[in-house]
Each structure stands twice: as structure tokens, then as C-alpha cells.
N, CA, C and O of each residue as an XYZ file, in Angstrom:
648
protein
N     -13.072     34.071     68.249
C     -12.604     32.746     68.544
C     -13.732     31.763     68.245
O     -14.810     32.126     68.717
N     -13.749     30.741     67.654
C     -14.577     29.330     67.104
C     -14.521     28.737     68.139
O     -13.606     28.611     68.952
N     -15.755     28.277     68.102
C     -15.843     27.020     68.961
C     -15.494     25.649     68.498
O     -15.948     25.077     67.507
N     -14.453     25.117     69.523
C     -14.240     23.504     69.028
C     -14.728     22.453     69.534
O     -15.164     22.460     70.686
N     -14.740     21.468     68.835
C     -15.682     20.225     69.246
C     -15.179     19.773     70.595
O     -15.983     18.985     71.091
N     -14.063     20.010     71.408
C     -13.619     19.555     72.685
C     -14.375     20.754     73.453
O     -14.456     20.650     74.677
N     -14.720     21.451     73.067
C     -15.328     22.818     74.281
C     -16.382     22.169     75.011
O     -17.304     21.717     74.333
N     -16.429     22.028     76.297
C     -17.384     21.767     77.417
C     -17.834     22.717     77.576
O     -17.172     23.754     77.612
N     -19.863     22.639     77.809
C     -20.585     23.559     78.381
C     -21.029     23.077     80.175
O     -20.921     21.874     80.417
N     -21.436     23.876     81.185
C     -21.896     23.450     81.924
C     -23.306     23.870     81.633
O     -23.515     24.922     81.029
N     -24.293     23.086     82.042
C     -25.779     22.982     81.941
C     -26.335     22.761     82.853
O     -26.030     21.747     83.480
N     -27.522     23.723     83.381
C     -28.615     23.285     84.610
C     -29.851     23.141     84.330
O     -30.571     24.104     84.062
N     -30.335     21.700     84.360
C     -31.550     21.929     84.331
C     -32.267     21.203     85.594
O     -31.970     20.144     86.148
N     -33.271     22.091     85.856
C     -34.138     21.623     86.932
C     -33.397     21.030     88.624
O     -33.576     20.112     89.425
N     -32.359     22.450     88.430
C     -31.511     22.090     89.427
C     -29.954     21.157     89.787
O     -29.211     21.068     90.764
N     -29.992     20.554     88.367
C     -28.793     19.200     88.428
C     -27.970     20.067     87.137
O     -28.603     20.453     86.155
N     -26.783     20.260     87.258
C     -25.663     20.356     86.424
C     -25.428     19.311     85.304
O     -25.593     18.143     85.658
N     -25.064     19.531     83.977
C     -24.675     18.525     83.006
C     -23.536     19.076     82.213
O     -23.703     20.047     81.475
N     -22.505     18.545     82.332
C     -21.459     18.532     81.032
C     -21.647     17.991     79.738
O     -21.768     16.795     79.473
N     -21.668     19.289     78.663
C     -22.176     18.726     77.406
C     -20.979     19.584     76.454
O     -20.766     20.795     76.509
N     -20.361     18.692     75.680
C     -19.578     19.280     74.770
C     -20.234     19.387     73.633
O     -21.186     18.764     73.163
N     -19.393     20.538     73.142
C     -19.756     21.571     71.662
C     -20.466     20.106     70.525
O     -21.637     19.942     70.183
N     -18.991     19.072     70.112
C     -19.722     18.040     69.258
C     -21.154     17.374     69.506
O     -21.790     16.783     68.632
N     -21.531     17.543     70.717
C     -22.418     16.521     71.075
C     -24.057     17.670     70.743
O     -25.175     17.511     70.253
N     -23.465     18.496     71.211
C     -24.330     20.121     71.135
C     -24.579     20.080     69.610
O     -25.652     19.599     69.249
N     -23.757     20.504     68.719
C     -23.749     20.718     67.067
C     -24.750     19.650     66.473
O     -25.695     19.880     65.718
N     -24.306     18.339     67.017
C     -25.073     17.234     66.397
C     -26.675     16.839     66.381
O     -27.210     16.165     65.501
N     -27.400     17.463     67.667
C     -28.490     17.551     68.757
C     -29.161     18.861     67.226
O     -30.163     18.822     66.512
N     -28.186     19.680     67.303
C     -28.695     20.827     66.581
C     -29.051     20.670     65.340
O     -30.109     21.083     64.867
N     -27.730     19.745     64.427
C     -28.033     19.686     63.039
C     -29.262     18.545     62.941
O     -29.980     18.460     61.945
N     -29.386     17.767     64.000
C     -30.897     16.688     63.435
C     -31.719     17.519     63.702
O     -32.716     17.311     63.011
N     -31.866     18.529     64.468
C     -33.158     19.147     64.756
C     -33.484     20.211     63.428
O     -34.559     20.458     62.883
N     -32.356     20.634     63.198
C     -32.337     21.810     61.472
C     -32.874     20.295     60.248
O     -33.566     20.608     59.279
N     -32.582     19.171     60.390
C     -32.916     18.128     59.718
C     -34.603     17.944     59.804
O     -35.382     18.282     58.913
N     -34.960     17.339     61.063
C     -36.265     17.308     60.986
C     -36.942     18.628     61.140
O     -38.061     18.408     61.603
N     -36.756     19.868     60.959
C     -37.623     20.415     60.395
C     -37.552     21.080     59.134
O     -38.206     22.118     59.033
N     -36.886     20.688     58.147
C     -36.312     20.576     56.905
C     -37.807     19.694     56.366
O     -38.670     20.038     55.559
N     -37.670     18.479     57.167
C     -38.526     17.164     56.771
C     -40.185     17.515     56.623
O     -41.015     17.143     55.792
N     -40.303     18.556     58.015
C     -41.663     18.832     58.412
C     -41.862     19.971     57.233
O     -42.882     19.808     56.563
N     -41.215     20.855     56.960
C     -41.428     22.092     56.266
C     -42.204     21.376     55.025
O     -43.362     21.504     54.629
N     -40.818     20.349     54.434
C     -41.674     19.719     52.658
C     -42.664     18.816     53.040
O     -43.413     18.515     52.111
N     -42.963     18.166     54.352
C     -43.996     17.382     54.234
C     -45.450     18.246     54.300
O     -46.567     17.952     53.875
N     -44.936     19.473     55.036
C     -46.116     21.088     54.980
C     -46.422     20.923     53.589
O     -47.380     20.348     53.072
N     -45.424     21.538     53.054
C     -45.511     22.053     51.967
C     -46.300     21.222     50.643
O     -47.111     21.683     49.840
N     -45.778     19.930     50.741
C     -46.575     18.945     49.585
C     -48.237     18.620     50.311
O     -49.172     18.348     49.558
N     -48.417     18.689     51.729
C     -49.912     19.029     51.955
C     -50.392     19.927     51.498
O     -51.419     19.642     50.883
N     -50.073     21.188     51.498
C     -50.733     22.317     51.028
C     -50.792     22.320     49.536
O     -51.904     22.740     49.218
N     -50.109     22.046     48.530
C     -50.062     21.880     47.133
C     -50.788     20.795     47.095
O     -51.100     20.911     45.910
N     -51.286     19.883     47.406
C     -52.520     18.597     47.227
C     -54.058     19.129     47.739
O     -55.115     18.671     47.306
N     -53.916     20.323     48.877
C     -54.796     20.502     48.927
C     -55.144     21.746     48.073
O     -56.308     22.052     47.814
N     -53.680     22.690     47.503
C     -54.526     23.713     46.262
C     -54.656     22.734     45.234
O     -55.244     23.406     44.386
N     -54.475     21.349     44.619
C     -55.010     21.023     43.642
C     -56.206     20.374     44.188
O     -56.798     19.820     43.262
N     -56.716     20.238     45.139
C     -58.297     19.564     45.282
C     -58.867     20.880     45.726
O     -60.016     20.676     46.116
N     -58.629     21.798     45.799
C     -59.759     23.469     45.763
C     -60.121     23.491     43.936
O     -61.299     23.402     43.590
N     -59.228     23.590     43.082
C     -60.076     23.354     41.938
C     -60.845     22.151     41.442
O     -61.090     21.907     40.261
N     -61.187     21.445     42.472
C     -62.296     20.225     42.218
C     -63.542     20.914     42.088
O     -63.798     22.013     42.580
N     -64.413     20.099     41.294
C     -65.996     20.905     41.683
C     -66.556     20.041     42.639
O     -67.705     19.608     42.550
N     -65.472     19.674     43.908
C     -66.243     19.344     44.956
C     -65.869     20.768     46.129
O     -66.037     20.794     47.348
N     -65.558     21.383     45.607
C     -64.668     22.556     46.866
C     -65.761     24.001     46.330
O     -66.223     24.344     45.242
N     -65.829     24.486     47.564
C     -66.336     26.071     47.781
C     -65.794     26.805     46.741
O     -64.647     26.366     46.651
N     -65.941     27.662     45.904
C     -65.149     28.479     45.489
C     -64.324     29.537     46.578
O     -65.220     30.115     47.194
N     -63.290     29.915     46.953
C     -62.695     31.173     47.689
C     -62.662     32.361     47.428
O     -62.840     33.072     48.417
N     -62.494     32.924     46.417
C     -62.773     33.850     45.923
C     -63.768     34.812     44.699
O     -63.660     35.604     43.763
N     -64.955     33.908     45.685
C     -66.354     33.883     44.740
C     -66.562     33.241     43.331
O     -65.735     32.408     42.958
N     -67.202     33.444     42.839
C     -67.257     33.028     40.935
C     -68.756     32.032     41.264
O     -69.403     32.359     42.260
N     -69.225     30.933     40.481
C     -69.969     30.383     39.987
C     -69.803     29.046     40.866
O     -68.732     28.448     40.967
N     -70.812     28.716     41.392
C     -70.554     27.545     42.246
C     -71.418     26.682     41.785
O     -72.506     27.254     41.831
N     -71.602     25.214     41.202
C     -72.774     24.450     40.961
C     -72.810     23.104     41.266
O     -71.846     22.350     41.402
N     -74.180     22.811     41.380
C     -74.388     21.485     42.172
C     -75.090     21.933     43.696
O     -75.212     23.118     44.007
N     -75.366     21.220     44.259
C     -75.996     21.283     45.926
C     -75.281     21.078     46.829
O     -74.273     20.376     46.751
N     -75.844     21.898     48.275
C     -75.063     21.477     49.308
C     -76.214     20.764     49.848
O     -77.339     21.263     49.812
N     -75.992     19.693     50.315
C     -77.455     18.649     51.313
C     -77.048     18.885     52.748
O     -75.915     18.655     53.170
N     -78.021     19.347     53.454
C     -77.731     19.203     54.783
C     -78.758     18.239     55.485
O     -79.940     18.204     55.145
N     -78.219     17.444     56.509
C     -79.294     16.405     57.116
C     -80.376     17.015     58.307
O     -80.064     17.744     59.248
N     -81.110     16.732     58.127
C     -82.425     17.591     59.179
C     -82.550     16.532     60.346
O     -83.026     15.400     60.263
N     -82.023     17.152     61.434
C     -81.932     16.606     62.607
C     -83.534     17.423     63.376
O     -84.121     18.483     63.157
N     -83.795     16.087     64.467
C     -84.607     16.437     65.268
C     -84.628     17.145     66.357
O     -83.895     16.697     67.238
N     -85.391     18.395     66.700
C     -85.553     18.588     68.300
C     -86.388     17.781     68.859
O     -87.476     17.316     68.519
N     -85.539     17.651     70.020
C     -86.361     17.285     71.375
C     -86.533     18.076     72.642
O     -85.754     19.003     72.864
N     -87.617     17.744     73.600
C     -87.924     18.186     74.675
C     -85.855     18.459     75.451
O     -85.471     19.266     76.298
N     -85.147     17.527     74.763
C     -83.863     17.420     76.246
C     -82.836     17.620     74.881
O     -81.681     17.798     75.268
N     -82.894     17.627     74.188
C     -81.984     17.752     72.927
C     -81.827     19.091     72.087
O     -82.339     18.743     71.023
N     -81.495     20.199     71.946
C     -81.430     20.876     70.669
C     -80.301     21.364     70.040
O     -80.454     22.517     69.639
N     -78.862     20.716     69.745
C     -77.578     20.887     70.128
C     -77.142     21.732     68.322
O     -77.128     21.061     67.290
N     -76.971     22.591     68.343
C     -76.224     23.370     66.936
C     -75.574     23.062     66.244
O     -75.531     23.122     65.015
N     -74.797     22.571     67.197
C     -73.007     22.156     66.821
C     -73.655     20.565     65.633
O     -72.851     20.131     64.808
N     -74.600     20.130     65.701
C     -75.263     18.490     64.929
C     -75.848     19.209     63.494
O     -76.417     18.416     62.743
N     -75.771     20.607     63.039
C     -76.723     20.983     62.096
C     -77.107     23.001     62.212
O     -77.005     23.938     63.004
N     -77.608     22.665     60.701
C     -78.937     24.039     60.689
C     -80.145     23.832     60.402
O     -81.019     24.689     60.535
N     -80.344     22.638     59.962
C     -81.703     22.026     59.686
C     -81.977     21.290     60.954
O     -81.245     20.671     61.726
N     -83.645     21.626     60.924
C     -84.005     20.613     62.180
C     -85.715     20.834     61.959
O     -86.168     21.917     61.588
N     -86.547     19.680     62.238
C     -87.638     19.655     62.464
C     -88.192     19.821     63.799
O     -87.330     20.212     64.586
N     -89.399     19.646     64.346
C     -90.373     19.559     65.569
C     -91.769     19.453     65.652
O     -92.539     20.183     65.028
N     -92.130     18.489     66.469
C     -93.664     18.284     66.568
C     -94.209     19.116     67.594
O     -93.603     20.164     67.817
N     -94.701     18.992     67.915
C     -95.420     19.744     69.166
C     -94.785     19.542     70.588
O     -95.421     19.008     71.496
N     -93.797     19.891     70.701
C     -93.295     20.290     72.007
C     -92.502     21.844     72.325
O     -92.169     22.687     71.493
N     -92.397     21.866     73.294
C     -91.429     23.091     73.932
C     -90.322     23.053     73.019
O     -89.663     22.021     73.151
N     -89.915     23.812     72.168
C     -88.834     23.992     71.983
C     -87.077     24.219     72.880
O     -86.840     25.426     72.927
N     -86.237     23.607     73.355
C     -85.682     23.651     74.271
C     -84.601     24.974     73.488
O     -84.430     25.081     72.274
N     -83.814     26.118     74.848
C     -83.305     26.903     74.502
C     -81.774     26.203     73.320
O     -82.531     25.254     73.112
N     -81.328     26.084     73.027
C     -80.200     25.012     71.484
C     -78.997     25.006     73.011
O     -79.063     25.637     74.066
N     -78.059     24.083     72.544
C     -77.077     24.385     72.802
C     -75.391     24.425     72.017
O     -75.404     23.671     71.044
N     -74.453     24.885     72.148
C     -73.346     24.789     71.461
C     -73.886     26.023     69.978
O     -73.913     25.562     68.837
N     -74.172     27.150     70.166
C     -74.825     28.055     69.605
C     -73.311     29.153     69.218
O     -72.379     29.570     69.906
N     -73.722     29.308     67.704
C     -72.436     30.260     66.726
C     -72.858     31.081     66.813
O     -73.904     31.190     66.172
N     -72.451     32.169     67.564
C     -72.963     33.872     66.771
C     -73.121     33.973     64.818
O     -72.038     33.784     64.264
N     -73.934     34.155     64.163
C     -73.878     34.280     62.694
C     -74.725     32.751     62.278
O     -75.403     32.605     61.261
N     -74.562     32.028     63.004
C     -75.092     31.067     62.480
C     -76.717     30.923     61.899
O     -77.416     31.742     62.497
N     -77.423     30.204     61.017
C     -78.433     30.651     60.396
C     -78.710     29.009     59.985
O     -77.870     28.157     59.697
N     -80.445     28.865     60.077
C     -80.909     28.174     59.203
C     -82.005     28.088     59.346
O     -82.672     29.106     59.526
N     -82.744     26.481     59.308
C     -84.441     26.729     58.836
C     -84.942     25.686     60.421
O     -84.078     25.147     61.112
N     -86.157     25.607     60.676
C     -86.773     25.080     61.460
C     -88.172     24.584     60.593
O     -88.781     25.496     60.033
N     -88.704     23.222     60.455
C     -89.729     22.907     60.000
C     -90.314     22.384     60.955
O     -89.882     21.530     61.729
N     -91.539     22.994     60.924
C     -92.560     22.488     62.392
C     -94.093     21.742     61.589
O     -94.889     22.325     60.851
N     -94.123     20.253     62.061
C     -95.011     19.177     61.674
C     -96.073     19.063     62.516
O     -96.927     18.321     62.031
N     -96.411     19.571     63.752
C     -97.662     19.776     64.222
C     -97.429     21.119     65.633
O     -96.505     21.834     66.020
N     -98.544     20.932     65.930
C     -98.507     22.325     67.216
C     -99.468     21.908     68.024
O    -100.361     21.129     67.691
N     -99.334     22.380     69.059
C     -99.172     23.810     69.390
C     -97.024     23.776     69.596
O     -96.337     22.788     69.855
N     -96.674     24.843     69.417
C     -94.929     24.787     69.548
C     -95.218     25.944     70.777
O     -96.101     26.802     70.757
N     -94.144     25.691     71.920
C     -93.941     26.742     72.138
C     -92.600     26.817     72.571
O     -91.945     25.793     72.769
N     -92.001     28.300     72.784
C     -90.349     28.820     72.600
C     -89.752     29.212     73.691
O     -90.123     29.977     74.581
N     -89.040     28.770     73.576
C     -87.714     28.895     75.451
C     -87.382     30.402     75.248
O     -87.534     30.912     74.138
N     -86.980     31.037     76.193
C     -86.655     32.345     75.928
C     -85.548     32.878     75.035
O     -85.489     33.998     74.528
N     -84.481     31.647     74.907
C     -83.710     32.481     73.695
C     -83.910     33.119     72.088
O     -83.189     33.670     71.256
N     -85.564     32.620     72.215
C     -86.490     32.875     70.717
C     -86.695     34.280     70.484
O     -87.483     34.571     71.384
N     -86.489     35.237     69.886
C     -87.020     36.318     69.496
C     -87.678     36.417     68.299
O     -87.087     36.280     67.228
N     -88.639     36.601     68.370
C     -89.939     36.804     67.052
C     -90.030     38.681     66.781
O     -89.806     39.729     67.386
N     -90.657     38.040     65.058
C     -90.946     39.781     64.807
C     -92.453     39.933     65.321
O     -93.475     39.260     65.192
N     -92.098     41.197     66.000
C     -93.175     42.034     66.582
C     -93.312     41.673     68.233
O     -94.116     42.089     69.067
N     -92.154     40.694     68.348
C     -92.386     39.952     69.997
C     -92.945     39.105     70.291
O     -92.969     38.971     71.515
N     -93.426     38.437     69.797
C     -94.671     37.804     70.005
C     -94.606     36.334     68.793
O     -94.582     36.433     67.566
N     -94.591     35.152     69.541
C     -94.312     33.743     68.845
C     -95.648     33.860     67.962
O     -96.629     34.433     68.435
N     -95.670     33.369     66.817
C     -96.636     33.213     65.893
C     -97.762     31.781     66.367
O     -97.552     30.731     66.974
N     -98.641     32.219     65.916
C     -99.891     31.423     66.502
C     -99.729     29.934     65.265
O    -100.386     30.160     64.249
N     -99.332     29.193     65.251
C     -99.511     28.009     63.577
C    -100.688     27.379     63.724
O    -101.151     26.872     64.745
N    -101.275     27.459     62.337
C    -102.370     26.439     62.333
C    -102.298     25.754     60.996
O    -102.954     24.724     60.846
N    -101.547     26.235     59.984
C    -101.382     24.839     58.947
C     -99.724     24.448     59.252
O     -98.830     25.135     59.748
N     -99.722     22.796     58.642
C     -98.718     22.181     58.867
C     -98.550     21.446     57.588
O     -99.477     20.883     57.005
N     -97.220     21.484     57.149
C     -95.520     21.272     57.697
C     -95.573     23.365     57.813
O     -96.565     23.986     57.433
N     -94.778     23.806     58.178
C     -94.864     25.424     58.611
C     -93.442     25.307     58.689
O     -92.999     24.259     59.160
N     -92.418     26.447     58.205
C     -91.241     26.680     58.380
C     -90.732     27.879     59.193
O     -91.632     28.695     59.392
N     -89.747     28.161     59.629
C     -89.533     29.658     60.207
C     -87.763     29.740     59.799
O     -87.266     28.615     59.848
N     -86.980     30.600     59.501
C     -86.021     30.635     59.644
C     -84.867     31.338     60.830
O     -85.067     32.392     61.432
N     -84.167     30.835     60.911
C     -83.478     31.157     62.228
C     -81.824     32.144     62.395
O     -81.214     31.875     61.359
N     -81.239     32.792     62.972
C     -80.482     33.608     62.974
C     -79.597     33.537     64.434
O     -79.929     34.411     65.236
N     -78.803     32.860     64.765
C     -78.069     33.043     66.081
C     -77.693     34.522     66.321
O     -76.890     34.867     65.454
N     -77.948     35.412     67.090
C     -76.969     36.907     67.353
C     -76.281     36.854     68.491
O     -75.357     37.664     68.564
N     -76.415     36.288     69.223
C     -75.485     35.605     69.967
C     -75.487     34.707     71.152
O     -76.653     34.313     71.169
N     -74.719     34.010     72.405
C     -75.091     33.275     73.296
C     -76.560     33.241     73.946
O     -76.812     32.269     74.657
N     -77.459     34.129     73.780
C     -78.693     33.878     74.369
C     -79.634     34.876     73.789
O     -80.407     35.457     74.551
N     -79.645     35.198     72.172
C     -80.491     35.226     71.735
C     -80.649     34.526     69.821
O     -79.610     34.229     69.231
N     -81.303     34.449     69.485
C     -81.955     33.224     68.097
C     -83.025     34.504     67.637
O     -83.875     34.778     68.484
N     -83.040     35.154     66.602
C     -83.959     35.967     66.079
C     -84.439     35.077     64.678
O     -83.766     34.687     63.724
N     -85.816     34.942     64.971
C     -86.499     34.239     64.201
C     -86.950     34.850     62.902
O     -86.859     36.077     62.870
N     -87.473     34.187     61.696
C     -87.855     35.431     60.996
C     -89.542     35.009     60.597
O     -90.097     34.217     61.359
N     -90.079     35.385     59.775
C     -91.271     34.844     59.537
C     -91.467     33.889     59.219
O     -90.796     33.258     58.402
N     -93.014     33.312     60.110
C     -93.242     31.972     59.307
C     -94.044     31.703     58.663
O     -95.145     32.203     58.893
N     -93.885     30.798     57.565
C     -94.099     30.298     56.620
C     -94.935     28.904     56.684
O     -94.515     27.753     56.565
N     -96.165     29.348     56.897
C     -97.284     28.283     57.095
C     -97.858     27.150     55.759
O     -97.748     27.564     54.605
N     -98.299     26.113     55.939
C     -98.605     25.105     54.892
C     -98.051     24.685     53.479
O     -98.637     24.638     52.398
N     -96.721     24.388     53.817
C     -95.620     24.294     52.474
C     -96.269     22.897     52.004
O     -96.335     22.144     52.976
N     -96.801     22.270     50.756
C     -97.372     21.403     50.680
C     -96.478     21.090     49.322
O     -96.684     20.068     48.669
């Protein structure tokens, strides 16, 4: 048996009863099969604008090959109350405490350039051999390695880049 447009439903929501017939039901239904008809091609022509700007040579390659040109990253400062991740992988420092980072990626990686000393390292620092490196020429680099929420494995540093 079909349903006809005179068929009454009863409906509860949130406790209160509603009479809603089949026409009124069908109609509710076909704009909703409408707007997402609308949403699907407006998906869809995003995603085809954005596979034609992946073959820009402003885009990553995805599936490896030959990539050219530079990526620039901006070298943000630490501070004594500041060392936030989530702003960068580049970062400089003068002679203060290094503060433990915060907003820290497991995998994440980059460089640290240190412009005078003495530096010294909050405990999330791990050095090779244990032990923070002594600097005595400057600008001095070290590179850095997140492994996870509370540890940063450092790698060697790289004293008097001139």
C-alpha cells in the first residue's frame, strides 16, 4: 500500500505530539535531497580547483618527484616566558634558560641558533652523551627532534657558523 499525501503521522518530540502529513513530510524531504545535491557539486568543484592548484609549482609534490625552489621559514625568538612550537621550527637565543617549548608535535624537527652563552636547558632537552654541550664560539647551531610530550632530543652542535 502507497502512501498518500492526506496520510497523517503522529510525532513526539521532546514530549509534545505533532500532526504532520505525508505532503508536508515528502516536501521537508525533497529540499533536503536538494540541498545536498547543492553541497555535493559545490564539494566537488572545490576539490577539482584544488587538484588544479596541486600542479602549481607553488604546491608540495604528493607523490614524490622533483620539487624546486625554497621553503622560507621565519626564525622566531626564545624567551625566558615564551617558547611556543605551534609559531615555528626555526628559532634563535641569547643567553638565557632555555624554557621547556610549549604546544610540542611528536616528529616535529628543526634548528636552534644560539648568538651568545652561557645557554642553559629545561629538562625536556636531551643531549648526546647526556650532557648539554659547553659553547664557546658564536652564532652556534644545534638541531632539534620532538619524541614526544616531554622529551626534545637534540643533536650535535655546530659551533662558529660564520
Amino acid at each position: 500500500m502507497a502512501l498518500q499525501n492526506s496520510d497523517i503521522f503522529l510525532v513526539n518530540r521532546s514530549g509534545t505530539s505533532y500532526k504532520v502529513n505525508y505532503q508536508e513530510l515528502n516536501a521537508v524531504a525533497q529540499q533536503a535531497l536538494t540541498n545536498a545535491a547543492t553541497a555535493q557539486a559545490a564539494a566537488e568543484a572545490a576539490q577539482a580547483t584544488a587538484d588544479a592548484a596541486g600542479g602549481s609549482s607553488n604546491a608540495l609534490p604528493l607523490a614524490g618527484g622533483t620539487m624546486t625552489g625554497a621553503i622560507v621559514f621565519t626564525e622566531r625568538t626564545i624567551t625566558t616566558a615564551a617558547f611556543d612550537l605551534s609559531q615555528g621550527n626555526m628559532w634563535t637565543c641569547g643567553a638565557i634558560t632555555v624554557p621547556n617549548p610549549t604546544n610540542m608535535v611528536n616528529g616535529q624537527s628543526g634548528i636552534i641558533r644560539i648568538t651568545s652563552g652561557p645557554v642553559v636547558w629545561s629538562s625536556f632537552f636531551k643531549f648526546p652523551g647526556g650532557a648539554a654541550p659547553t659553547i664557546s664560539t658564536f652564532p652556534s647551531i644545534i638541531p632539534y627532534y620532538v619524541q614526544s610530550s616531554s622529551v626534545i632530543l637534540l643533536g650535535s652542535l655546530t659551533e662558529g657558523i660564520v
